[in-house]
Structures are given as structure tokens and as C-alpha cells.
C-alpha positions as CSV (number, residue, x, y, z in Angstrom):
1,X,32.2,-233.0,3.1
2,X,30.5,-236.1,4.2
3,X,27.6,-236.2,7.3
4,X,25.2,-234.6,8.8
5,X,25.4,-231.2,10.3
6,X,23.9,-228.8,12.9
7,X,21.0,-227.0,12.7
8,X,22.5,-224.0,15.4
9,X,25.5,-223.9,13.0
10,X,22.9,-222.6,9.8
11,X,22.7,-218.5,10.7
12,X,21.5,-215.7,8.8
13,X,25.1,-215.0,8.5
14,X,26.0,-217.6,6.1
15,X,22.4,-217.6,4.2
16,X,23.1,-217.6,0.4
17,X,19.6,-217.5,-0.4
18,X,16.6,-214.9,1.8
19,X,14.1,-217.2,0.3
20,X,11.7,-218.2,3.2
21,X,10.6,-221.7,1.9
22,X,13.6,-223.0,0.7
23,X,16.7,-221.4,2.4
24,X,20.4,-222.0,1.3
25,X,23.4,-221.4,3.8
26,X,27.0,-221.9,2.9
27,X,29.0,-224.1,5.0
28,X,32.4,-224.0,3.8
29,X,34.3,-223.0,0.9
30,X,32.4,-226.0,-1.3
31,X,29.6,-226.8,0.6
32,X,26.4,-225.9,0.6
33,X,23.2,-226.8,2.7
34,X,19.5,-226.5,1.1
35,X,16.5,-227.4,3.6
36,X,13.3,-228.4,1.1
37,X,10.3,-229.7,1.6
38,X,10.7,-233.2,3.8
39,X,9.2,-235.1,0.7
40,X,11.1,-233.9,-1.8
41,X,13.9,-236.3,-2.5
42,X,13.9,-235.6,-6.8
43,X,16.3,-232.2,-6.4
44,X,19.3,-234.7,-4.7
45,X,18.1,-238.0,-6.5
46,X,18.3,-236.0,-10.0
47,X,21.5,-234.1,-9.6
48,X,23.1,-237.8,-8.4
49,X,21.4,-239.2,-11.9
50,X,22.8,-236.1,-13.9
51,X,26.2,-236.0,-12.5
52,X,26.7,-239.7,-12.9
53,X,25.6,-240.3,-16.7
54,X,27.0,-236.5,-17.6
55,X,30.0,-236.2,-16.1
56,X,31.3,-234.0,-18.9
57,X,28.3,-232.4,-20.3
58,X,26.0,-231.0,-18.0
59,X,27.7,-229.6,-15.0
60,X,26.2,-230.5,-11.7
61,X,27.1,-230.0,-7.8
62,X,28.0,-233.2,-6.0
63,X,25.3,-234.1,-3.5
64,X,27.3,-235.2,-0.8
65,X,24.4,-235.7,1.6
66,X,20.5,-235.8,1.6
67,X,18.5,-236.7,4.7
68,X,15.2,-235.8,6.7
69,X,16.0,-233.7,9.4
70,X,13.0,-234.5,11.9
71,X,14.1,-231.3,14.6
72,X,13.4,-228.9,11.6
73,X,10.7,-231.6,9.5
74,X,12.9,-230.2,6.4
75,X,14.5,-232.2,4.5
76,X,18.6,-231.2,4.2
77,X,20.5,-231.8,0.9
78,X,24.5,-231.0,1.5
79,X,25.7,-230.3,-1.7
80,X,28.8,-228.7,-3.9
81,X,28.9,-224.9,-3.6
82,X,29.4,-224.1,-7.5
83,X,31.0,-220.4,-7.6
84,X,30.3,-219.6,-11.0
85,X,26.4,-220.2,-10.1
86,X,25.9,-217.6,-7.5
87,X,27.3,-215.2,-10.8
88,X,24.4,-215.8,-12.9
89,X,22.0,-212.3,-12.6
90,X,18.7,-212.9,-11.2
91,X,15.0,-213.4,-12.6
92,X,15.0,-211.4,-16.4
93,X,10.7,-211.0,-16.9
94,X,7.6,-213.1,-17.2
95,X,5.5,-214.3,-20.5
96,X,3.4,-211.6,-19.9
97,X,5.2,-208.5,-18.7
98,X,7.7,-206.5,-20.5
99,X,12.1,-207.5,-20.4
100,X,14.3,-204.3,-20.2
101,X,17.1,-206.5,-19.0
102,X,20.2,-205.0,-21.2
103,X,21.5,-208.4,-21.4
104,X,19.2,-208.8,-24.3
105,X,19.8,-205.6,-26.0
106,X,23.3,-206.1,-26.2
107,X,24.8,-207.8,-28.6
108,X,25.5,-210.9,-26.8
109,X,29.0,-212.0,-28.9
110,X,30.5,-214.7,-26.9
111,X,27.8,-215.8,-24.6
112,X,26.7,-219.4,-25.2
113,X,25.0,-222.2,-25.5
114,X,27.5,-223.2,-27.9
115,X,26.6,-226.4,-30.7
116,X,23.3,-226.8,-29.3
117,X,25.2,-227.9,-25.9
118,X,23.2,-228.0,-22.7
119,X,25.7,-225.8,-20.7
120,X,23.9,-226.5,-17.3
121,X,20.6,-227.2,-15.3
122,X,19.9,-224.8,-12.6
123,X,17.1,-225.9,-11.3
124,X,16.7,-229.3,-9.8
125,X,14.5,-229.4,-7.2
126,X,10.9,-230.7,-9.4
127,X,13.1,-232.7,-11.8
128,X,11.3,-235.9,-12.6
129,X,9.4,-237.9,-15.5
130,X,5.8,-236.3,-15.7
131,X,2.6,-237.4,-17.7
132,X,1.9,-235.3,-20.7
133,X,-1.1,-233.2,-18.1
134,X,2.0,-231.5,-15.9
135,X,2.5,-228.7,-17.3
136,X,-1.0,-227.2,-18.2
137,X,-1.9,-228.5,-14.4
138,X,0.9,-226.9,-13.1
139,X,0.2,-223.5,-14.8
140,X,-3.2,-223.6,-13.8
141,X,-2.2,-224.3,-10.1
142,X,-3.1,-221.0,-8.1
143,X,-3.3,-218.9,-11.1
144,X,-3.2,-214.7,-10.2
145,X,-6.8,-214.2,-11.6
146,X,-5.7,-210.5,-12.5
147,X,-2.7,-211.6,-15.0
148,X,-3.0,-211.8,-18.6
149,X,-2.4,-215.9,-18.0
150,X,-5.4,-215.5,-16.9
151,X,-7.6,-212.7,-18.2
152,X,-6.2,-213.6,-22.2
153,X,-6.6,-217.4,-21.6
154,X,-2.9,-217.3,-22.5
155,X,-2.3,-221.4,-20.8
156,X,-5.1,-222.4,-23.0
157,X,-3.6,-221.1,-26.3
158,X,-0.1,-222.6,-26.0
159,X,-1.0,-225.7,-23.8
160,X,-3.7,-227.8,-24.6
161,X,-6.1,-227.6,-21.8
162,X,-7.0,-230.9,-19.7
163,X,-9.4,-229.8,-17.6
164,X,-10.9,-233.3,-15.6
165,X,-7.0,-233.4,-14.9
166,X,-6.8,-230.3,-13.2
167,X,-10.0,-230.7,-11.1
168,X,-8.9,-233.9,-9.7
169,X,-5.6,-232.5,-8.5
170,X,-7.4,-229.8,-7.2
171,X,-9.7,-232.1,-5.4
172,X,-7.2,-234.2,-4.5
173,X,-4.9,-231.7,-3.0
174,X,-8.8,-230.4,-0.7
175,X,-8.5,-233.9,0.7
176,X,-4.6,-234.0,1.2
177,X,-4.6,-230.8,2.8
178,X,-7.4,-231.6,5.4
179,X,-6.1,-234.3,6.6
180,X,-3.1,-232.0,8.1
């Protein structure tokens, strides 16, 4: 599928995904339609970068499409629907609560990654080169001040802290966000 396509046509009908921020709607039999955040262009910039130097290795939809849709102020990345995808089960834990998912009290026999293989990347939509910081930042970024990430200092003791870091984004974000 190539082009654009109508917001009136996107209905709660053919939603894949009830997520508010980022919703999902199937258009045909291999095409999907996800609305993001207008300035996030990595998710359809990463899976072109992916699919194009991994054709074989790392399996990844084919963004047909990815444009600002100014009506909405999303923007709309038309993409391959991938069946075997939407099979996957949900959400297993977190670091700190407790995993009753059978899945890992089974024994898991033929399930893979096989010869240290990345069988895929599900997630696209942050992908992107980031300074050595990110990650503690990003952990830190409205923490739950009740959770044992929290409470333990859990982010401290397996990423090494950088504080000034995290207060600048944090300032920086106070003056991004006033501006709106």
C-alpha cells in the first residue's frame, strides 16, 4: 500500500491496539497505520535502516509511508501488518514485582533465540544512537516514588548515577513545556 489515508476511515472497529497515546488500526490484510507523537520520525526511519541492511536477520515490517498529519498533529507511519507479531503474549512482570507467567516455568524446549540470533525487534519507536547518560536519565524520568526503583535506590545500583544530567533534562523539559 502506498499514500496517504483518511483519518474518518481509522475506527474503533479496526483498532489493533486500545492504547490512548499511541493507537494502531489495521487497514487491510498487510497494512497497518500507527499515529505517534508528530516528532517522532526514529520508529519509521529505524525500521527503513533495519530492514534495508538486515534483510535476512532481523525481521522487520515495511514502512510503506510516514508523514505528519497536521488535521490530527499526529504523526502517521503506514506500515506492514506482521501476523505472527500480534501472537506474541502480552507484558510478562517488572524488575521489581514478582513473574508467575507459566511461560517461564515450563520447560521452554523449542522456543528460541537460536545461535545467539536476534530473532526480532519489537519495539521501534525510541530507536536511536544515545550518549552513555540515557538510560539512567530515562529511568529516573517520572519515577513512582512508592516502587522499590525508588525506595531500594534500585537505578543507582545497576546504572551509574549521573545526576547534573538528569537535572538539566529536567530543567530543560520546565522550559520546553512552558513554552506550549
Amino acid at each position: 500500500m502506498a499514500g496517504r489515508i483518511e483519518m474518518p476511515d481509522l475506527t474503533d472497529k479496526n483498532r489493533l491496539v486500545q492504547d490512548e497515546l499511541i493507537p494502531v488500526y489495521r487497514i487491510d490484510d498487510r497494512t497497518v497505520a500507527k499515529l505517534t507523537h508528530p516528532n517522532r520520525i526514529a520508529e519509521a526511519e529505524a525500521l527503513r535502516f533495519v530492514r534495508a541492511n538486515t534483510p535476512y536477520t532481523i525481521p522487520a515490517p515495511e514502512v510503506y509511508e510516514a508523514y505528519p498529519d497536521t488535521e490530527t498533529n499526529h504523526r502517521v507511519i503506514l506500515m506492514e501488518y506482521i501476523d505472527e507479531l500480534r501472537s506474541i503474549k502480552g507484558a510478562i512482570g517488572s524488575v521489581d514485582g514478582t513473574c508467575e507467567d507459566p511461560v517461564f516455568c515450563a520447560e521452554l524446549g523449542g522456543f528460541g533465540p537460536y545461535k545467539n540470533e536476534v530473532v526480532a525487534i519489537l519495539d521501534w519507536e525510541m530507536a536511536g544512537f544515545y550518549p552513555e547518560y540515557w538510560e539512567y536519565v530515562k529511568a529516573m524520568y517520572h519515577p513512582d516514588s512508592q516502587s522499590g526503583w525508588i525506595k531500594d535506590a534500585a537505578v543507582e545500583k545497576i546504572l551509574q548515577p549521573y545526576h547534573l544530567e538528569h537535572a538539566v533534562l529536567l530543567h530543560m523539559q520546565d522550559i520546553v513545556y512552558a513554552m506550549d
